[in-house]
N, C-alpha and C positions, 0 to 999 in steps of 0.2 A: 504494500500500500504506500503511495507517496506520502511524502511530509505535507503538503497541501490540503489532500484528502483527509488526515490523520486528525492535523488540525481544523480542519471545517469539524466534519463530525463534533470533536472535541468542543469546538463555538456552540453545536447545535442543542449539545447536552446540555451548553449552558445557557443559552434560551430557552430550553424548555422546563430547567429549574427554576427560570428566573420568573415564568408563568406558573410554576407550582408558587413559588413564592408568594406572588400576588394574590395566589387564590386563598392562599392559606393563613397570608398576613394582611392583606388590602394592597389594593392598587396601587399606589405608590410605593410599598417597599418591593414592588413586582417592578416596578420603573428604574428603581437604584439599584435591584438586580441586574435588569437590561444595562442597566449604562455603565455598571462595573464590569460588564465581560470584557475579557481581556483580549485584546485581536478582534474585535466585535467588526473591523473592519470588511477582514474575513467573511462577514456577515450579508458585505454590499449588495449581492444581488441574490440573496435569498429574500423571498417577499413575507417570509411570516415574521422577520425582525420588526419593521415598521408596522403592521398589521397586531404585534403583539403589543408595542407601543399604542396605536390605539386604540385599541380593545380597552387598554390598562387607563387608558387618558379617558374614552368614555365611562367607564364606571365611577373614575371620579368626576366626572360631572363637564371635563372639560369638551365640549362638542368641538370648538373650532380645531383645537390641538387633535384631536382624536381623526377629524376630517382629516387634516394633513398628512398624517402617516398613514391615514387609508388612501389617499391620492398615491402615495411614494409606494405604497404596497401596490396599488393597481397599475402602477407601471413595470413594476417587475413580472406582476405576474405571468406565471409559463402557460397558462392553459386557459380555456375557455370556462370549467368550473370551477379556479381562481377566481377569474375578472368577475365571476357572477356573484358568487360569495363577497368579495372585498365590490363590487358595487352597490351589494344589500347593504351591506356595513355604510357606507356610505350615504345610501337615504336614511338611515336609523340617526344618521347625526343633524338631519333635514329635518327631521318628524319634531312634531310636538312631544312625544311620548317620552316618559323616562324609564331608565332602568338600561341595564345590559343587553338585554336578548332585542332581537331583531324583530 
């Protein structure tokens, strides 16, 4: 396995700790997860980095922040069931409704 590979993987685990965190601690310490990964750079064109970002930013209430990283996630996205998902996300930050879920 390359060193590339090794280290992606390795970023990925800690993104998806850094959403265990949020879910387990609240939204923001799910955020200072994300932003303490180390090589997070690594991360540039994975789309569920920014996509986890605003997930984390909607629940805390922030819609325009949460918009944003759902715009940066729907540009990454590789596929046609990405862009559907992260453009739902996107009208949820549109709607009057509150809460999490779409």
């Amino acid at each position: 396995m390359s060193e590339y590979v090794f280290l992606f993987r390795a970023n990925q685990a800690d993104h998806h700790r850094a959403i265990a965190i949020g879910q387990r601690d609240g939204a923001g310490r799910g955020l200072e997860a994300l932003a303490a990964i180390a090589d997070r750079d690594r991360l540039a064109r994975y789309p569920f980095y920014p996509a986890a970002q605003g997930e984390l930013e909607f629940q805390r209430g922030d819609r325009v922040a949460a918009r944003k990283h759902f715009q940066d996630a729907l540009v990454l996205a590789r596929n046609e069931a990405e862009r559907r998902f992260l453009e739902k996300r996107l009208r949820s930050c549109d709607s009057s409704s509150t809460g999490a879920n779409p």
